[in-house]
N, C-alpha and C positions, 0 to 999 in steps of 0.2 A: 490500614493506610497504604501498605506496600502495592496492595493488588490494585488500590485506586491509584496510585502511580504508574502502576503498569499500563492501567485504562488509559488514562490521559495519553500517556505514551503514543498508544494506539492511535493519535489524534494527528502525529507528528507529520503522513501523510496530505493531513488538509493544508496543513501552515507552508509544506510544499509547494503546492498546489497553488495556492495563493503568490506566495512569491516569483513563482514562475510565469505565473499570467500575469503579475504588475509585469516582470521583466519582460515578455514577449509585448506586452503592449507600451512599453514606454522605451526601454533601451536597444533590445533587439526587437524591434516590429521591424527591420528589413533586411534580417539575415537570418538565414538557418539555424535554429539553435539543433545541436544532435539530439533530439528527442531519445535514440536510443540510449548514449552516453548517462544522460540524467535519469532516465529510471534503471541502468545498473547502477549509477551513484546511490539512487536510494535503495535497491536491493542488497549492496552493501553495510549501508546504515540498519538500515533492519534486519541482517545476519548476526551484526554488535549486539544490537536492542537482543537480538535472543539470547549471545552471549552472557549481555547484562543481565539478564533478566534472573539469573541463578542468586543471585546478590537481593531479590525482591521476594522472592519465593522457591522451595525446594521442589516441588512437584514440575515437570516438564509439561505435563497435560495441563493445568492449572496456568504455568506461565505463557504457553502458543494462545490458549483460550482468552485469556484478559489481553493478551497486547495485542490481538487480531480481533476482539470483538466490536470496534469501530468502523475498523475494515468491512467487516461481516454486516455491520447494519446499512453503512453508506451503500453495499452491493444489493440491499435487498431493497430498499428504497430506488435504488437506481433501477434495478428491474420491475419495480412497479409502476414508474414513471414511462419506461420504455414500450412494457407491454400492456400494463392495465391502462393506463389513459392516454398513452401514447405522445407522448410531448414531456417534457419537463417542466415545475413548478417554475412560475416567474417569480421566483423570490430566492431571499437566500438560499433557504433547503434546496434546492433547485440548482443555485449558481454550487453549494458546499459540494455537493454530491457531485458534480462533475470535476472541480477540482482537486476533489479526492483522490481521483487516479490518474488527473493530467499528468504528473511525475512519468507514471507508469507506459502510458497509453500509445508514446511512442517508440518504446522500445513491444509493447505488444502487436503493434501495427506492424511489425518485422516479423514478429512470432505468427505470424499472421498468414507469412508463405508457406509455412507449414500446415497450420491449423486455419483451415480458411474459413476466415470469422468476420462479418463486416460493419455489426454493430457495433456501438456505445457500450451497448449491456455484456454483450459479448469480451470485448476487450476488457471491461471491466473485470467479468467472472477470471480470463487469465490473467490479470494484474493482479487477483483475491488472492490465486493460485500462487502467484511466482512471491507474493511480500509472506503467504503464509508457510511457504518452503524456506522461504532464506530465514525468517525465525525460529522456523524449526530444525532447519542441519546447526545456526549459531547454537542453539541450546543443548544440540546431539555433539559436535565439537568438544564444548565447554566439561559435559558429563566425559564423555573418554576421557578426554585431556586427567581429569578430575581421577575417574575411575582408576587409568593407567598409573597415576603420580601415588597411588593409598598401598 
């Protein structure tokens, strides 16, 4: 039951994603939201999530695995849509998977001077990258912390 908590967990990004587009499209549709600011809010959040996740299960490998396996399916769907058919589903799946990483997408859009990336898909892959690092150093944290204190 633990590790299906964890999955769900995984899911926390879409419910973002959602919320953020009702806000852009109803309260702020004529002001700059910092896109950057909200996706380190959420890399914050899921730095916790991997802290948490010691409280769910003891294996590190087993807890990045379940609370990033959402993550990991929306990106591979998302790169299906980008390169095998070339468009996006007009439906849900379609509308979920992109707001998936909307949280994310504009702080990767900065990451972006660096790593010159111009796609959807692309920004996606480093959005997979930076949510599956920050639950992995929360869980790398949690073990020293833990380690250090025995």
């Amino acid at each position: 039951m633990k590790r299906v908590t964890l999955l769900l967990i995984g899911f926390l990004p879409l419910l973002f994603g959602i919320i953020q587009h009702h806000l852009m499209m109803t309260v702020f549709f004529d002001t700059l939201i910092p896109g950057s600011l909200i996706g380190i809010a959420v890399l914050v959040i899921w730095f916790f999530i991997g802290i948490l996740s010691i409280k769910f299960v003891s294996s590190k490998k087993e807890a990045i695995i379940f609370v990033n396996a959402p993550a990991f399916l929306v990106l591979l769907l998302i790169l299906f849509q980008e390169i095998v058919l070339n468009a996006f589903w007009r439906n849900n799946i379609g509308l979920g998977t992109q707001f998936f990483y909307l949280p994310l997408i504009g702080l990767t859009r900065h990451l972006s001077i660096i790593f010159p990336i111009g796609s959807f898909s692309n920004m996606s892959v480093l959005a997979f990258i930076c949510l599956f690092g920050a639950s992995y150093f929360g869980r790398v944290v949690v073990e020293r912390r833990k380690n250090k204190h025995d």
